[in-house]
C-alpha positions as CSV (number, residue, x, y, z in Angstrom):
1,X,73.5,111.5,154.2
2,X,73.1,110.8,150.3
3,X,74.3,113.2,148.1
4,X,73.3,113.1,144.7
5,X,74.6,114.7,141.6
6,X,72.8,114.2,137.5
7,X,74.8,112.4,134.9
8,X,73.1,110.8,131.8
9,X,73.3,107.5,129.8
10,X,72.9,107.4,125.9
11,X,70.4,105.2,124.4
12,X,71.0,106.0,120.7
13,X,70.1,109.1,119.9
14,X,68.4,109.6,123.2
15,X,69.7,111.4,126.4
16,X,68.0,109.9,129.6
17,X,68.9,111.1,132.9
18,X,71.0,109.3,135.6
19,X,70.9,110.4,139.6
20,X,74.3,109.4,141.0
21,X,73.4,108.4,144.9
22,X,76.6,108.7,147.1
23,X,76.4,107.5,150.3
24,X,79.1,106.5,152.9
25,X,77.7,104.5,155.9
26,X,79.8,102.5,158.9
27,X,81.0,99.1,158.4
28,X,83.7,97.0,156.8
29,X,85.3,99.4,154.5
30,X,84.3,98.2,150.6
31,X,83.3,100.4,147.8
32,X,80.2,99.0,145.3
33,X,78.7,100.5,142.5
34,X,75.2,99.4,141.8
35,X,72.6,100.4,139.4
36,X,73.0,98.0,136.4
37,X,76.7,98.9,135.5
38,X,78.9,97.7,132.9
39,X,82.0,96.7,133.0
40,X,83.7,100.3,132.3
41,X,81.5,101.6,135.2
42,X,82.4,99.2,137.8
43,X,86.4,99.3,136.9
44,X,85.6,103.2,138.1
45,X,86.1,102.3,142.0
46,X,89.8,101.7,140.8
47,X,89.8,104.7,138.8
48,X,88.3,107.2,141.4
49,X,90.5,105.7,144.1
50,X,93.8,106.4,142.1
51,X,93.0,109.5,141.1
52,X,91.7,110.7,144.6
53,X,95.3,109.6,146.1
54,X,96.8,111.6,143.0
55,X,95.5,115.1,144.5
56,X,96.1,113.7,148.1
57,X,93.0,112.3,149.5
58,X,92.6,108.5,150.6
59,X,89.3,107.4,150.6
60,X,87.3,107.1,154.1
61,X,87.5,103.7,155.8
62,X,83.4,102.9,155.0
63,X,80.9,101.1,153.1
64,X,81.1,103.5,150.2
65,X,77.6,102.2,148.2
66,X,77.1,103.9,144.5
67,X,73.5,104.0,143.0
68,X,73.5,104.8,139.3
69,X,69.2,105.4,139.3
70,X,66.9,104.2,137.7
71,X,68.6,100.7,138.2
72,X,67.0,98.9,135.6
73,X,68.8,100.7,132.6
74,X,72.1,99.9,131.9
75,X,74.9,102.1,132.8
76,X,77.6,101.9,130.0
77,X,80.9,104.0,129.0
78,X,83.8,105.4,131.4
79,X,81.7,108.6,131.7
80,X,80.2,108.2,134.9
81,X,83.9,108.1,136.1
82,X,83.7,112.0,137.3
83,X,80.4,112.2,138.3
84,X,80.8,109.5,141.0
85,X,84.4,111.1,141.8
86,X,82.4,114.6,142.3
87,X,79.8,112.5,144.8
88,X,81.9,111.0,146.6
89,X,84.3,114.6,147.3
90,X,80.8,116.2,148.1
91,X,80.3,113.5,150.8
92,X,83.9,113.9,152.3
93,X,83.0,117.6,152.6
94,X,85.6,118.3,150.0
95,X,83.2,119.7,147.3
96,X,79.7,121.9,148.6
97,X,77.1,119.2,147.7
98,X,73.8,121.9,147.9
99,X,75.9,123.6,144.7
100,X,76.8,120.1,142.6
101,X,73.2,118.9,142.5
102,X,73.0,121.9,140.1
103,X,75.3,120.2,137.3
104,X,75.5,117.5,135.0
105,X,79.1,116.0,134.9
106,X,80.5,113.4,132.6
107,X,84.0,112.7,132.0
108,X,86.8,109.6,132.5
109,X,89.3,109.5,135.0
110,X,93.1,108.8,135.0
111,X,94.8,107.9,137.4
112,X,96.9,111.1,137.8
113,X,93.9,112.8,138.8
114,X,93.4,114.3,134.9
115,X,90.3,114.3,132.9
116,X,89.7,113.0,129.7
117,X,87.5,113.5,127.0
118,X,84.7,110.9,126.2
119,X,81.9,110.6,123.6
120,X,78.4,112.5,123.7
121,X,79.4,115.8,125.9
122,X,77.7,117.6,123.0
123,X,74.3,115.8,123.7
124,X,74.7,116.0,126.9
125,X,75.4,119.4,127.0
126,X,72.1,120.1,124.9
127,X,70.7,118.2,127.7
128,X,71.6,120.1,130.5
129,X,70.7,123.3,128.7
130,X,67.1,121.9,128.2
131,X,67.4,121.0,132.0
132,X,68.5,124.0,132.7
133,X,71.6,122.7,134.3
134,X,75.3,123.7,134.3
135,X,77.7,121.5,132.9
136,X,80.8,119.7,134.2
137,X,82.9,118.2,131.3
138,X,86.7,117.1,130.2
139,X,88.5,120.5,129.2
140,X,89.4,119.1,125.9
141,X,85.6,119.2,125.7
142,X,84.9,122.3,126.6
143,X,84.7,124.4,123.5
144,X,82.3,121.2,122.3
145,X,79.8,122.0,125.4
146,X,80.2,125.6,124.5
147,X,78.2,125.1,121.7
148,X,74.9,124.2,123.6
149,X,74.2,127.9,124.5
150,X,74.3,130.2,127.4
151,X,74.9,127.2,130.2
152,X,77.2,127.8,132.9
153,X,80.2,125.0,131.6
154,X,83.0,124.1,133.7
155,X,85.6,122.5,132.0
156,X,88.2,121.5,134.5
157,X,91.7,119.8,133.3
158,X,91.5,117.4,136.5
159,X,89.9,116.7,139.9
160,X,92.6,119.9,141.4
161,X,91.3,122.3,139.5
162,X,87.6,121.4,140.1
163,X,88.2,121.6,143.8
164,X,90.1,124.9,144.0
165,X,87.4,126.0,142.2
166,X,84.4,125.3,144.2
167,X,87.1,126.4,147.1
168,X,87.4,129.9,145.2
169,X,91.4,129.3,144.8
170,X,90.8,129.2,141.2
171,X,88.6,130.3,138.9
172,X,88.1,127.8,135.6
173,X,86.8,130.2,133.1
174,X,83.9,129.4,130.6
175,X,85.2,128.0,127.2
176,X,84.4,129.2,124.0
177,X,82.8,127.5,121.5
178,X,85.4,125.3,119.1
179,X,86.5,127.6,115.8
180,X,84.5,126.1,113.1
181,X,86.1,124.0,110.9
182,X,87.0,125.4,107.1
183,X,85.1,124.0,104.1
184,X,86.4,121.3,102.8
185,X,88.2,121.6,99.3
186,X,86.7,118.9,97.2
187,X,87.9,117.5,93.9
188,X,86.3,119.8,90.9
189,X,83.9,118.3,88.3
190,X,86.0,120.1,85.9
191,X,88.8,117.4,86.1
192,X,86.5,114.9,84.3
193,X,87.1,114.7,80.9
194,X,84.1,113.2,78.7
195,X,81.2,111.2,80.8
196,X,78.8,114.3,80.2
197,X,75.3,112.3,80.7
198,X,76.9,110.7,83.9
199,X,77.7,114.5,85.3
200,X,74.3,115.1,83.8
201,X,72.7,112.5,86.1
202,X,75.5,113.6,89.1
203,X,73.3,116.9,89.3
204,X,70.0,115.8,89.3
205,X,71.1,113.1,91.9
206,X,72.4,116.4,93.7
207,X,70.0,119.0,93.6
208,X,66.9,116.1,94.5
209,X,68.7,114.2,97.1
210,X,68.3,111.2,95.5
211,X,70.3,107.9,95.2
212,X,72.4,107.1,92.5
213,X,73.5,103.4,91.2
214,X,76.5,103.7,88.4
215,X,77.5,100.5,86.2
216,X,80.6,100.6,84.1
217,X,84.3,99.1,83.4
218,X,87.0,99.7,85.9
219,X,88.5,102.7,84.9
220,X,84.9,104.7,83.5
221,X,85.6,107.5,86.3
222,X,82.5,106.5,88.8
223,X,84.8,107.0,91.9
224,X,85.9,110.0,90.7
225,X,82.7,111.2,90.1
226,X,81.0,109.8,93.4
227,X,84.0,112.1,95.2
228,X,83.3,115.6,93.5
229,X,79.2,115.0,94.7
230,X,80.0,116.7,98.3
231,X,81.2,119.8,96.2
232,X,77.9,120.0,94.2
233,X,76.1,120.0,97.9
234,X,74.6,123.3,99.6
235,X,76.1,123.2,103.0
236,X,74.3,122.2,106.3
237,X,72.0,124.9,107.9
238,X,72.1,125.7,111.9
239,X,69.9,123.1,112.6
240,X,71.5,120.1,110.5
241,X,74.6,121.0,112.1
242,X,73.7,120.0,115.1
243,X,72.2,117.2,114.0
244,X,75.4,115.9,112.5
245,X,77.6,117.1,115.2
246,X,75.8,115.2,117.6
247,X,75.8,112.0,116.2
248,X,80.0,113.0,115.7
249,X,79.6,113.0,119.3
250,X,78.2,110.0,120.1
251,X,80.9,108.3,117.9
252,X,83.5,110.1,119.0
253,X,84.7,111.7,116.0
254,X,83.8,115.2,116.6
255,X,87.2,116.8,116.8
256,X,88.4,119.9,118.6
257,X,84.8,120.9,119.3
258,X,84.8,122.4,116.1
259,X,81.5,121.9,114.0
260,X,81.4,121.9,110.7
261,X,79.0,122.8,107.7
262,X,80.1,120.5,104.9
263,X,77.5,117.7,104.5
264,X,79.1,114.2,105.7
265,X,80.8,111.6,103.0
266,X,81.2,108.5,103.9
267,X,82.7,105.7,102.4
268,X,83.4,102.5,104.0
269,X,85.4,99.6,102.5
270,X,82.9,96.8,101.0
271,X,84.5,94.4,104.1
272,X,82.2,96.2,106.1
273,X,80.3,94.5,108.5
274,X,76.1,95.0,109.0
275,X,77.1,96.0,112.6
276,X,79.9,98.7,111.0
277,X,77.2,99.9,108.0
278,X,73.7,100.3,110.2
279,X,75.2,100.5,113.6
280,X,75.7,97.8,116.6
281,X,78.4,96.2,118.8
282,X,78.3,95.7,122.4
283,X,77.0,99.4,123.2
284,X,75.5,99.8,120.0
285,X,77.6,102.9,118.1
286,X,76.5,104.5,115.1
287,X,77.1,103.0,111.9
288,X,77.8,104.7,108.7
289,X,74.7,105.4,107.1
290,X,74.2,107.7,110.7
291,X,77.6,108.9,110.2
292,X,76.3,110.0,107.0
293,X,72.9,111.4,108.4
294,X,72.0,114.5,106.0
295,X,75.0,113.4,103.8
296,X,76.2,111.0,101.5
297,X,77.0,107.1,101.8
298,X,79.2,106.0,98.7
299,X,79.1,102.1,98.4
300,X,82.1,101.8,96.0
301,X,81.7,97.8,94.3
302,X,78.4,97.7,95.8
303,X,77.6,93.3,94.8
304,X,81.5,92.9,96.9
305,X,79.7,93.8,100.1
306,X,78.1,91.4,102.3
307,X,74.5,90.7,101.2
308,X,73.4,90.6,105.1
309,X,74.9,94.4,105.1
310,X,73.1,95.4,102.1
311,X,69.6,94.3,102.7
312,X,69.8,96.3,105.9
313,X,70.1,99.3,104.3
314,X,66.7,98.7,103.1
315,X,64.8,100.2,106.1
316,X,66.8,103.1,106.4
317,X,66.5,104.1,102.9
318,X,62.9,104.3,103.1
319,X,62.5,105.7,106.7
320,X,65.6,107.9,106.9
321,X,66.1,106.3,110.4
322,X,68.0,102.6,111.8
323,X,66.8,100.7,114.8
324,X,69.0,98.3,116.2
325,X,66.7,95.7,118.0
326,X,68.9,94.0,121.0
327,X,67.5,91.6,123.9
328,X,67.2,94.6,126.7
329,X,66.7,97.8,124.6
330,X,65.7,98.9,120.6
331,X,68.4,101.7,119.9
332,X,67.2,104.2,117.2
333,X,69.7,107.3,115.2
334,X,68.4,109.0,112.6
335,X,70.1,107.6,108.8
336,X,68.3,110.3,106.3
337,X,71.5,109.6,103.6
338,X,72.3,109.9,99.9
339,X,73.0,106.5,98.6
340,X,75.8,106.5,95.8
341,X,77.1,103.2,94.8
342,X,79.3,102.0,91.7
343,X,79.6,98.7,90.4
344,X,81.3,96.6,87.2
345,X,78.5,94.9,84.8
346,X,80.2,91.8,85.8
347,X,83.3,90.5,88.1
348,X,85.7,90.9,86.0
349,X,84.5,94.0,84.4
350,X,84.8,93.8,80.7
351,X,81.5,92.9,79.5
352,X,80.4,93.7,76.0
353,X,84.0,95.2,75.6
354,X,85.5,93.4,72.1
355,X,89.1,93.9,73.9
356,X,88.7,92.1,76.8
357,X,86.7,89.1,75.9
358,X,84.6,87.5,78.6
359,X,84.6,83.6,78.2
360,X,81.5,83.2,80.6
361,X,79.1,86.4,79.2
362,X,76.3,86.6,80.1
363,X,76.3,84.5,82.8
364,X,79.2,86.2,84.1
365,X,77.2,89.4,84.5
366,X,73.9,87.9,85.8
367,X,75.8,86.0,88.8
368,X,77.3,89.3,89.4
369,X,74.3,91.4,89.6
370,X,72.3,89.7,90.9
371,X,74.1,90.0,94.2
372,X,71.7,93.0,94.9
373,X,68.4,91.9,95.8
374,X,65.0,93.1,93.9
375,X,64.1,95.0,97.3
376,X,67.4,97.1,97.3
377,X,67.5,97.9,93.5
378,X,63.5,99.2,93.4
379,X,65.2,101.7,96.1
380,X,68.0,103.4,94.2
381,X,65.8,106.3,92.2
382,X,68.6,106.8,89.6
383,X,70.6,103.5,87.5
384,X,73.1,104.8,85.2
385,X,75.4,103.4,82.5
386,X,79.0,104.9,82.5
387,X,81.1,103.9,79.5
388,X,84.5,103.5,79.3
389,X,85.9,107.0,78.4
390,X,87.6,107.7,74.9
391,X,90.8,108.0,74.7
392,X,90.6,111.2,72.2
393,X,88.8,113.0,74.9
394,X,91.4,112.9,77.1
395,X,93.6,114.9,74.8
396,X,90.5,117.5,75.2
397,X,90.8,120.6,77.3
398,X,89.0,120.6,80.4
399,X,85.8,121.3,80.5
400,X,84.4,125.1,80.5
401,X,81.9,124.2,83.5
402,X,83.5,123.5,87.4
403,X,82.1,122.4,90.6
404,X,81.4,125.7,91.6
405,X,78.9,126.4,88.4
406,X,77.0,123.2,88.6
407,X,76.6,123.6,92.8
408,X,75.6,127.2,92.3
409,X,72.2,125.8,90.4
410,X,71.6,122.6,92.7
411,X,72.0,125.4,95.2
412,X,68.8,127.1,93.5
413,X,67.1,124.4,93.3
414,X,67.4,122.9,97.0
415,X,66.0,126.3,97.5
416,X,63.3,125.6,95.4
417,X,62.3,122.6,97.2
418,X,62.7,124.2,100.5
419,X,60.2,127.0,99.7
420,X,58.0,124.1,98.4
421,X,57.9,122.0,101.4
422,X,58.3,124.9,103.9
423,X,54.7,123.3,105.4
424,X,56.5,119.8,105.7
425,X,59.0,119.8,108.1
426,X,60.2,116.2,107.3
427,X,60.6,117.1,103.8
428,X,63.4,119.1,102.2
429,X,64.2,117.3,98.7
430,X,61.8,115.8,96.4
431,X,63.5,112.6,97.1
432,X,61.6,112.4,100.3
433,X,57.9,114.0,99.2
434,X,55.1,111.1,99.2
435,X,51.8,110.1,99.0
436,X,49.4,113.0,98.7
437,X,52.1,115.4,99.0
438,X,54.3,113.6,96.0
439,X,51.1,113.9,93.5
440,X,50.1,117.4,94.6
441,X,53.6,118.3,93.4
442,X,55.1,116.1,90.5
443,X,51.5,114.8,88.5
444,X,52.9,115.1,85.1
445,X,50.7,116.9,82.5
446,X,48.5,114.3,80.2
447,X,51.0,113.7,77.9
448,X,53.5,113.0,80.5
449,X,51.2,110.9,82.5
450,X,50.2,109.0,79.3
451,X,54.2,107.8,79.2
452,X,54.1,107.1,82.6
453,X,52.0,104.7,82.3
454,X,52.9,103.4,79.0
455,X,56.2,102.6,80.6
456,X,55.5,101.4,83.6
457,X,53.3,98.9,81.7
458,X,56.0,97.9,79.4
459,X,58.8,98.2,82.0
460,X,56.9,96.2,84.8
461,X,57.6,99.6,87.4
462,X,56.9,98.4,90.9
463,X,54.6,100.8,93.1
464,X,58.0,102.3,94.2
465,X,59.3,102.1,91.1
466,X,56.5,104.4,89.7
467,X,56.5,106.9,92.4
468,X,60.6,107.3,92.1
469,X,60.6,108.0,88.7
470,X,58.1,110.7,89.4
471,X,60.3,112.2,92.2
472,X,62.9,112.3,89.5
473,X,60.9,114.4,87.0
474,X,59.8,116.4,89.9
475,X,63.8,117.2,90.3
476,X,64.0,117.3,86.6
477,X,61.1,120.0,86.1
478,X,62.9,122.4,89.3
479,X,66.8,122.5,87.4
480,X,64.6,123.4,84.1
481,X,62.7,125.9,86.4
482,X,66.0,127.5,88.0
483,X,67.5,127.7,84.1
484,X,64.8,129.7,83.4
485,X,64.7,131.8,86.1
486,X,61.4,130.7,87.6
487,X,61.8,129.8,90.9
488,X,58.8,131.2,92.8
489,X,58.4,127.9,94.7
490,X,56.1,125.9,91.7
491,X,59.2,124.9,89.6
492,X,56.5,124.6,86.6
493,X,54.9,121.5,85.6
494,X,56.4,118.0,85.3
495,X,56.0,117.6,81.2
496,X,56.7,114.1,79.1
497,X,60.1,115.6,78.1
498,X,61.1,115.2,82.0
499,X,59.1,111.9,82.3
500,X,61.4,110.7,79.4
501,X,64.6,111.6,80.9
502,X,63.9,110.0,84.3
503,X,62.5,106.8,82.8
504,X,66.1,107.1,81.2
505,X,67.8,106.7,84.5
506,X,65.1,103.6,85.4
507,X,67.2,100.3,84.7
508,X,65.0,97.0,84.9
509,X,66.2,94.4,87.4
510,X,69.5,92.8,86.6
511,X,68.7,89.5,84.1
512,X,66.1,91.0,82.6
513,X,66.3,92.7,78.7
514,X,66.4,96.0,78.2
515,X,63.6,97.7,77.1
516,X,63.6,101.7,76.3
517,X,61.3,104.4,76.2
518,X,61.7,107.1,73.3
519,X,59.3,110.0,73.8
């Protein structure tokens, strides 16, 4: 007799269903698992067999044959570790296999006999819920599961306590979902003395969801203004949760099973590989602009970064999504981030600065940006200068306004935007609206469309180019709206003073002059 218990396999983002076949026939005793396995999975028999003679059962002397269905996927990750346990107890008679088929169990065996926790039981628990399956998972996972809905969850701390259980020895009790994790106290905007345009620009990066590019000296304050951005954010909703929490999962960085609502930051060192920034390796992981799905990736000295790395963030900037294309599958996980990088003018920083003479300007400073490719640079809405602060102003008090002021109107103005695009469900910020939808909402008014063009003439504006600047003054027009008080959902029109202001944050490609627009 076969008997068969669900487990899944992860392909990205995806779930996909695995039926573990059990079956013990006569013959030379030998235990094979087949189905496409990787090396985790078949270092299970060892595994299961330890952990079996932990709780004092040997396994049967027969050809004990393992089939991880469909076959032709592979089967990766120590996860398949319990549910192949769970079979094989169901076929010794240990464990009632009519009531097993109705679970999904994942979860890595020691080889005391104790469970531990793996990556995706969130997922997977969403899965089974949608299955309408119960759930079999590590008991450090448990309060994770728990937050998949009403699904019956057992959560056993090792093989023992599974089996009393289904014997009605023991009783494993349904775990609660993890306590949510407390906001996260982020560095106030109040600390920053001076740099008023950049905070200026920090907000309207903010409220639109747009990315950000900031070129100064060492020293100007761009880090310390790229870390107070999560405090200006509005935090996650139910559904972005869960978004984020899963991917967590999937990495393995979801902790305690509690969820959280602060928006992701991440920022990796610029040593990062393309494989750590977009996602790959040997079972393809999530990289960090999906660990900063509906978040922010700060690229601190974006040109130090590998140029490979960087011109793969150019699909997921534009589709909000990364596929990793590999010989046997394409792997997809959603990458809808908030670019924030910071770079010098040149490498060693000091350019145009009379103190600190540069013996190789301008040269020094073309090399050095032009490290960042045409492609990636049309894609950054927002390019900003931040100049070395004064020293008077440091003397200054701090400012009146904090973190909590400024995130209190990109607060209203997300709103805004939400009410706007309630009939798009893939757009929430002006920094995603397009085509029809982008000139329905952000067509300046003629005066304002006369300087649009005038500048995108003089300023050679790529197609992108053009329609960025517009999702700008789109942003622009909603924080002048929420000053006001009007926020029915319009935000009023997009006039030349806001066309001004985001041609203002337009830098042309490094090595070419300068040219500004005055209104």
């Amino acid at each position: 007799m076969v008997q068969r218990i669900n487990t899944v396999s992860f392909q990205g983002i995806d779930v996909l269903d695995v039926d573990v076949q059990v079956q013990m026939a006569s013959g030379l005793p030998a235990f094979t698992i087949v189905g496409l396995p990787d090396k985790a999975v078949t270092e299970a028999r060892e595994r299961v067999r330890a952990s079996l003679n932990a709780i004092g059962l040997a396994l049967p002397p027969k050809r004990i044959t393992v089939n991880l269905a469909p076959a032709d996927v592979l089967k990766a990750g120590s996860h398949f570790d319990l549910p192949i346990a769970i079979g094989i107890l169901a076929d010794m008679g240990v464990l009632p296999g009519d009531e097993i088929g109705n679970y999904l169990a994942l979860g890595e065996l020691a080889l005391d006999g104790s469970i531990s926790a793996v990556s995706g039981v969130l997922p997977a628990a969403i899965h089974a819920s949608a299955k309408d399956l119960g759930l079999i998972c590590p008991s450090a996972q448990g309060p994770e599961a728990a937050w998949a809905g009403d699904i019956g969850i057992l959560a056993p701390g090792d093989l023992l306590a599974l089996v009393n259980h289904f014997k009605g020895t023991q009783l494993l009790s349904a775990p609660k979902p993890g306590a949510a994790e407390a906001a996260h106290v982020y560095p106030d905007l109040a600390d920053i003395k001076g740099q008023e345009s950049a905070k200026r620009a920090l907000e309207v990066a903010a409220a639109g969801g747009h990315n950000l590019l900031m070129a100064g000296p060492p020293g100007a304050g761009k880090s310390m203004l790229a870390s107070r951005l999560p405090g200006l954010l509005p935090e996650l909703d139910t559904e972005e949760i869960l978004q984020t929490s899963m991917i967590q999962s999937l990495a393995g960085t979801l902790a305690s099973g509690g969820l959280s609502r602060d928006r992701p930051f991440r920022d990796p060192h610029h040593s990062a590989s393309m494989a750590a920034l977009v996602g790959g390796g040997h079972k393809v992981k999530p990289g960090e602009v999906s660990l900063a799905h509906l978040g922010v990736l700060f690229l601190d000295e974006l040109p130090e970064f590998n140029a490979p790395a960087l011109e793969a963030l150019r699909q997921p900037l534009e589709s909000g999504r990364v596929t990793v294309a590999r010989a046997n599958a394409h792997v997809s996980y959603p990458a809808r981030f908030q670019l924030i990088a910071a770079m010098n003018p040149c490498r060693c920083g000091h350019l145009d600065d009379p103190g600190h003479a540069c013996s190789r300007a301008p040269r020094c400073a073309e090399d050095y940006q032009s490290k960042i490719s045409g492609p990636l640079f049309d894609r950054i809405d927002m390019h900003i200068d931040v100049a070395a602060v004064n020293v008077a102003d440091l003397g200054l008090p701090p400012p009146a306004e904090s973190s909590l002021d400024v995130a209190a109107r990109v607060a209203a103005g997300r709103a805004l935007q939400k009410r706007r695009y309630a009939s798009h469900p893939t757009v929430t910020t002006n920094a995603e609206a397009d085509g029809t939808l982008l000139d329905d909402v952000a067509t300046p008014n003629e005066a304002g469309h006369a300087l649009l063009l005038e500048a995108a003439e003089s300023m050679r504006l790529t197609a992108r180019g053009y329609h960025r600047v517009m999702r700008v003054a789109r942003t622009l027009a909603d924080m002048d709206a929420v000053q006001t008080g009007d926020t029915d959902g319009t935000g009023g029109s997009v006039t030349r003073i806001h066309i001004a202001e985001a041609l203002s944050y337009r830098r042309l490609m490094p090595g070419r002059e300068q040219v500004r627009m005055r209104a």
